[in-house]
ZAMARGU-4260 file (C-alpha; in steps of 0.2 Angstrom, whole numbers, plus 5000, padded with zeros to 4 digits):
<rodrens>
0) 5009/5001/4961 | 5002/5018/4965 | 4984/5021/4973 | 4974/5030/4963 | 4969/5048/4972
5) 4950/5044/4974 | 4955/5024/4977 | 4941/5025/4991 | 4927/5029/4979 | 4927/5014/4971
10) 4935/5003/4986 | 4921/5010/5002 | 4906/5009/4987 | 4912/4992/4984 | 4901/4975/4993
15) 4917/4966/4992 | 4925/4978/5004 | 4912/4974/5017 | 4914/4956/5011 | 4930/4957/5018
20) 4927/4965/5033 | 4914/4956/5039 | 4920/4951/5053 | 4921/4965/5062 | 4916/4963/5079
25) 4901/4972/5083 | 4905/4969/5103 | 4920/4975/5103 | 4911/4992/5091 | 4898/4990/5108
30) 4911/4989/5121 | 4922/5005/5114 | 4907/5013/5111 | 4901/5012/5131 | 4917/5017/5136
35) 4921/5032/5125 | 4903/5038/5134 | 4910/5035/5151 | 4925/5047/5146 | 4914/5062/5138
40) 4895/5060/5150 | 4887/5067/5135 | 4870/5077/5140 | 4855/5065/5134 | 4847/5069/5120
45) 4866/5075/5111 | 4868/5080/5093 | 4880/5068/5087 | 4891/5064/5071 | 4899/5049/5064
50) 4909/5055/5049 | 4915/5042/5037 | 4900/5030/5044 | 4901/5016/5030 | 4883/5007/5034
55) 4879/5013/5050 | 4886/5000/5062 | 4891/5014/5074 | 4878/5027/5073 | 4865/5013/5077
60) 4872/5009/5092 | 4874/5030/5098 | 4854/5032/5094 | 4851/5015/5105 | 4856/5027/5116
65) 4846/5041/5114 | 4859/5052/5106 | 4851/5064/5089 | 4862/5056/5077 | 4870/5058/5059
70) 4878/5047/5050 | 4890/5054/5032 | 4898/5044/5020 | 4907/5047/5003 | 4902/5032/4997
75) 4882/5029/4989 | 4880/5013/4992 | 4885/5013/5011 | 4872/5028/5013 | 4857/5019/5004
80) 4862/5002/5016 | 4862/5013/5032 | 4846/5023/5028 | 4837/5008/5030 | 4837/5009/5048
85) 4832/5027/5049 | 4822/5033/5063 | 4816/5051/5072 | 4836/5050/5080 | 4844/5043/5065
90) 4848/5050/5049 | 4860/5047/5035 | 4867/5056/5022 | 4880/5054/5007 | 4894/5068/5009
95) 4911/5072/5004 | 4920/5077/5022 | 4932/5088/5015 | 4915/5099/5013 | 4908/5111/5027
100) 4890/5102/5035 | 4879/5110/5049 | 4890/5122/5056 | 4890/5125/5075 | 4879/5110/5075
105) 4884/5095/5084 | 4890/5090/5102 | 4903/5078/5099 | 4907/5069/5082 | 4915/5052/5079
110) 4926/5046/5066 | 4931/5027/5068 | 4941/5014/5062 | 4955/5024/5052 | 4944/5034/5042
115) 4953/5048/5038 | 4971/5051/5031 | 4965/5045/5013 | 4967/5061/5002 | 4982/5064/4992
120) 4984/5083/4996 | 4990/5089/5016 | 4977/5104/5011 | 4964/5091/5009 | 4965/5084/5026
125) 4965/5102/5033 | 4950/5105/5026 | 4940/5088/5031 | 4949/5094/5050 | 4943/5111/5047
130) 4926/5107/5040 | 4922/5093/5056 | 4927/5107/5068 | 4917/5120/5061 | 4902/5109/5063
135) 4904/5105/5081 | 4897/5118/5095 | 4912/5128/5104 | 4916/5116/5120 | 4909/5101/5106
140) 4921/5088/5104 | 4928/5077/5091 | 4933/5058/5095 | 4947/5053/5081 | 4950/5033/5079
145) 4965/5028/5070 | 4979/5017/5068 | 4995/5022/5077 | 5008/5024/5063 | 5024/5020/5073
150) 5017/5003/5078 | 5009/5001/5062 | 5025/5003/5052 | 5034/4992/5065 | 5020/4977/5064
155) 5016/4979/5046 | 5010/4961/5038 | 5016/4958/5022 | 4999/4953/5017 | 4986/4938/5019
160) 4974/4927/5008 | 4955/4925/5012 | 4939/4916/5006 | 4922/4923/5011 | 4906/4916/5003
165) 4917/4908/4987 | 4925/4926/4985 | 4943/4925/4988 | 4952/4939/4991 | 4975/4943/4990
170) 4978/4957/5001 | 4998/4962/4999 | 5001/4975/5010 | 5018/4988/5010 | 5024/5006/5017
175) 5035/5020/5011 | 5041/5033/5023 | 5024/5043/5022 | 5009/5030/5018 | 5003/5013/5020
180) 4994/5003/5005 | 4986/4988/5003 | 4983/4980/4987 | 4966/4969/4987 | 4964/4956/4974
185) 4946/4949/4971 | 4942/4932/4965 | 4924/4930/4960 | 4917/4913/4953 | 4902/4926/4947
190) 4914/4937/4939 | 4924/4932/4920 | 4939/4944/4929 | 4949/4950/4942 | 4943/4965/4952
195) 4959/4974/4961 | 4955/4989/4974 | 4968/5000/4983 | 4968/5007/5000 | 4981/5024/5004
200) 4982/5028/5021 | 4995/5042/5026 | 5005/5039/5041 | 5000/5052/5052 | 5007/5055/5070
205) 5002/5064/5085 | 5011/5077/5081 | 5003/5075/5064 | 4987/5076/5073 | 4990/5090/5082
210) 4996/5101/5070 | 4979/5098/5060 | 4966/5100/5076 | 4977/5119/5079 | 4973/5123/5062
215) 4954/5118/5065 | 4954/5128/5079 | 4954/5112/5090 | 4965/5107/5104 | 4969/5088/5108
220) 4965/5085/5126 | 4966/5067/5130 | 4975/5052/5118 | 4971/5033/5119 | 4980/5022/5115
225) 4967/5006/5111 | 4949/5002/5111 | 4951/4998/5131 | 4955/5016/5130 | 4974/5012/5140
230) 4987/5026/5140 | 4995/5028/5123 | 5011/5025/5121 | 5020/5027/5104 | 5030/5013/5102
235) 5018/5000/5111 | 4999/5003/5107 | 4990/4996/5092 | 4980/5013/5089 | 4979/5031/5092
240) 4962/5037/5100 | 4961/5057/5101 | 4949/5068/5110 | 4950/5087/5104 | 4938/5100/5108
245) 4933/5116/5099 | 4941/5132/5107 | 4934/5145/5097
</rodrens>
């Protein structure tokens, strides 16, 4: 089965994907968050960016802190969701990374939970890189959450079934030697069919990495390797947790 090229349009706009990831934990989000802070001191008052913010889970925790804050997503939906909880430090706003937005704008920006690496097209992800780095400050930097591919690829579940709220969703999960993909399955009482969504993840490496951040005009200086932010190591750690600052 092949994943559509815009499979996220439909999946990230969809309530069954949040459905399904509702158990998320918003401590652990809390925790990762307080320690990233530790790692960069941001100044108070810091223009921040979460890129690929779904409803806002992240961003809302940044502005508890003070931080100026915008949240983008793709998806229409998660925007109207998030712009709920708006405020003079809060804002949200429904955008396509791969295009440029507030150019030498922001301190640091955030993209969690292995969202990027979803476009079909290597130039595509250069531009999404290029277009975040461009909008931070020179010295701004750019905090990259994903999942490391190596242990990914070497831990890969074959797949999973789950009920939420009478909704029961088949997750059948599988690799080639450039992507991930999961097929989801949707089972709704409410529903006189079967919904079935894609995710394509590309399975992108440090090197990958820092490849794309050069092209930017970013350089990687520090790697993590899980949400206690421990050293990464390729072969052992669930995720790969980049720092890279603008250089010019």
């Amino acid at each position: 089965m092949k994943a559509p090229a815009n499979w996220f349009l439909d999946w990230f706009n969809s309530p069954y994907y949040y459905q399904l990831y509702a158990a998320h934990d918003d401590a652990e989000a809390v925790g990762f968050i307080e320690k990233l802070l530790q790692v960069l001191q941001p100044a108070p008052g810091s223009r921040m960016l979460d890129l690929a913010c779904g409803r806002g889970r992240h961003a809302r925790i940044l502005a508890a802190h003070g931080f100026d804050v915008t949240g983008l997503d793709i998806a229409p939906n998660s925007i109207n969701y998030a712009k709920k909880f708006e405020q003079e430090n809060l804002h949200f706003f429904q955008h396509d990374m791969r295009l440029p937005f507030h150019v030498n704008y922001f301190d640091t920006a955030f993209n969690f939970f292995t969202s990027f690496g979803y476009f079909q097209t290597d130039r595509e992800h250069q531009k999404a890189m290029r277009a975040v780095g461009h909008s931070l400050k020179r010295g701004g930097r750019l905090v990259l959450d994903y999942l490391n591919s190596p242990y990914a690829a070497a831990h890969l579940a074959t797949g999973m079934e789950k009920e939420v709220d009478g909704v029961r969703f088949i997750v059948s999960k599988w690799q080639d030697a450039t992507h991930f993909y999961k097929s989801i399955r949707v089972e709704d009482k409410k529903l006189n069919k079967t919904l079935e969504f894609m995710e394509r993840v590309a399975k992108f490496t440090i090197e990958d990495f820092t490849r794309l951040c050069t092209q930017a005009g970013l350089q990687i200086v520090q790697v993590f390797g899980d949400y206690n932010l421990q050293p990464y190591r390729e072969a052992a750690s669930p995720r790969l947790i980049l720092i890279a600052a603008r250089t010019h």
